[in-house]
N, C-alpha and C positions, 0 to 999 in steps of 0.2 A: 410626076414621081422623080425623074431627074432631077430635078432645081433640089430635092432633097437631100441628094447625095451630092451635089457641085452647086455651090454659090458663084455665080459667074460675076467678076468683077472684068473691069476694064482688062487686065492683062490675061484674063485666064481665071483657073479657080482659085480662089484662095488659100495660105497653106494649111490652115486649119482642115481641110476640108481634105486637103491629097495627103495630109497625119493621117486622116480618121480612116479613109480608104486604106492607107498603109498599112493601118494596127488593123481594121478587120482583113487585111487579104493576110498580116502574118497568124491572124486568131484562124481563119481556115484552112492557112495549112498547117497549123496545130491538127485541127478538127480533123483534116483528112489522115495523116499522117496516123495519128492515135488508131481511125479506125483501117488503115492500112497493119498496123501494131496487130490489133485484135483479130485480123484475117490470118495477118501468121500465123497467131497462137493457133488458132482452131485448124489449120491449115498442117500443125506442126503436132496436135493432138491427132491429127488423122492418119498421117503418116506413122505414128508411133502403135497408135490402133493396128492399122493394115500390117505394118511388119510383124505384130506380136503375135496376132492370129497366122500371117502366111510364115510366121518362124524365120524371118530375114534378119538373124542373126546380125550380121554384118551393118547391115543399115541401121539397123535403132539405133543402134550405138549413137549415128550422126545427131538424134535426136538430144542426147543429153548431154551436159556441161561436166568435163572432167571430173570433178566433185561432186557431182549428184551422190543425194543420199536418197535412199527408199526406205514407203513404212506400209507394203502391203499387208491386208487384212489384219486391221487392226495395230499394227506395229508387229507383229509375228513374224514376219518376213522384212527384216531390214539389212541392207547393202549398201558401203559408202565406195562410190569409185565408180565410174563410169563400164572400167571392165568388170570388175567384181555383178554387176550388175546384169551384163550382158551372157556374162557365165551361168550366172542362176537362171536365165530364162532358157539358156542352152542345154541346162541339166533337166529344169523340173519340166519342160515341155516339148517332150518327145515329137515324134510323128505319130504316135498314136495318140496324143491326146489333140483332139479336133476343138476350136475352140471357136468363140465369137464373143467377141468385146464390141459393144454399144455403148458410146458417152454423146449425151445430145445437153441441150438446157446451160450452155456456159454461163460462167457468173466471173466475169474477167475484169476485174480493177488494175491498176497503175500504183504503182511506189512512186516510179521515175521515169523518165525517158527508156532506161535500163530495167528497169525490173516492175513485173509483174506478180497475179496471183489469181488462181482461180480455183472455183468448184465444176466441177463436172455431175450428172449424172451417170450411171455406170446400171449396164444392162449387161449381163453376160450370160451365156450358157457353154456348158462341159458337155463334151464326150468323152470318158475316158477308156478307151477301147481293150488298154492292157488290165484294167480291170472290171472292164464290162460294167460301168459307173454312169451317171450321171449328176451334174448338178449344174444349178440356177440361182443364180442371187441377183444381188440389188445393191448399189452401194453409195457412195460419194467419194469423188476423188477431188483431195486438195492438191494442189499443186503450185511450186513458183518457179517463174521462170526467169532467165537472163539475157541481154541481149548482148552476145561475145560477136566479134567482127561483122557488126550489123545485122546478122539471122538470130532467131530467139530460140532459146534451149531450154530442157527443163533441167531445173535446179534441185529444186524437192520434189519427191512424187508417191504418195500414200494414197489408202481409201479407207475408210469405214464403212462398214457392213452394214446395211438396213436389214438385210434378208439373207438365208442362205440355207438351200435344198437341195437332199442328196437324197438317191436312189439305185438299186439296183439293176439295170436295165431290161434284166431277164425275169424280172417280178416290178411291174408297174407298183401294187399296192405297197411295195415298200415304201414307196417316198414317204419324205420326214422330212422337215423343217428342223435344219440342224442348227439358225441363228435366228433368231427375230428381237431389233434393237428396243422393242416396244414390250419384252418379255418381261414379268417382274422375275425370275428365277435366275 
């Protein structure tokens, strides 16, 4: 199996042969690197998850690139600025609203060494406790990202709705499906 990767000539191996090893050791750290890329990302969806549910204010922030734009639920909730952005999460979610954001299943492509883009899956549930509320949906979150002084940020950041169900808390039978993207209405 050696003699396949080193042709041994008189002097050593030939250069054809220390090319070939060359270009694959720079093709794997390609390889590596890419999926060192792809660990940020998800690594950088996490951190952005955990602050938004523990309301860490302050920290998301590091999560996004000066310019981020947003296009939650639908485009309905859209913010360009990195602070602008941080504000709306500070205004619309209290301490009384308990929350839990689930994204699993990524779908993460490359532009460039610099930019990416991905889908996420989005599981979430509400408690809204100032108004004795519940709700549950399902969504898809696009997303792209940049890579500014070697750590990756997000760029854009939306979802679209698969699902989405609301309730009164102090009457189970209320629930209602208040979105379903599969509806003809």
């Amino acid at each position: 199996m050696a003699k396949k990767y080193l042709q041994i000539k008189k002097g050593g191996a030939s250069m054809s042969t220390i090319e070939k090893l060359e270009q694959r050791l720079m093709e794997m750290e390609k390889e590596i690197t890419r999926l060192k890329d792809i660990e940020a990302i998800k690594s950088l969806k996490g951190k952005y998850l955990r602050c938004l549910d523990s309301k860490l204010w302050d920290t998301i922030g590091e999560c996004f690139c000066e310019d981020v734009t947003t296009s939650y639920s639908d485009g309905k909730l859209s913010f360009t600025g990195k602070e602008e952005v941080v504000n709306f999460f500070r205004t619309c979610m209290p301490p009384e609203h308990i929350t839990m954001h689930q994204c699993h299943t990524p779908e993460i492509e490359f532009e460039s060494d610099t930019k990416a883009f991905a889908y996420w899956y989005l599981g979430d549930n509400l408690i809204l406790l100032d108004r004795n509320m519940g709700i549950r949906g399902g969504a898809f979150y696009r997303e792209s990202y940049e890579k500014v002084n070697g750590k990756w940020k997000i760029k854009t950041i939306g979802y679209k709705r698969t699902f989405e169900e609301r309730w009164d808390r102090n009457d189970p039978k209320s629930a209602k499906i208040t979105y379903n993207m599969h509806s003809k209405e």
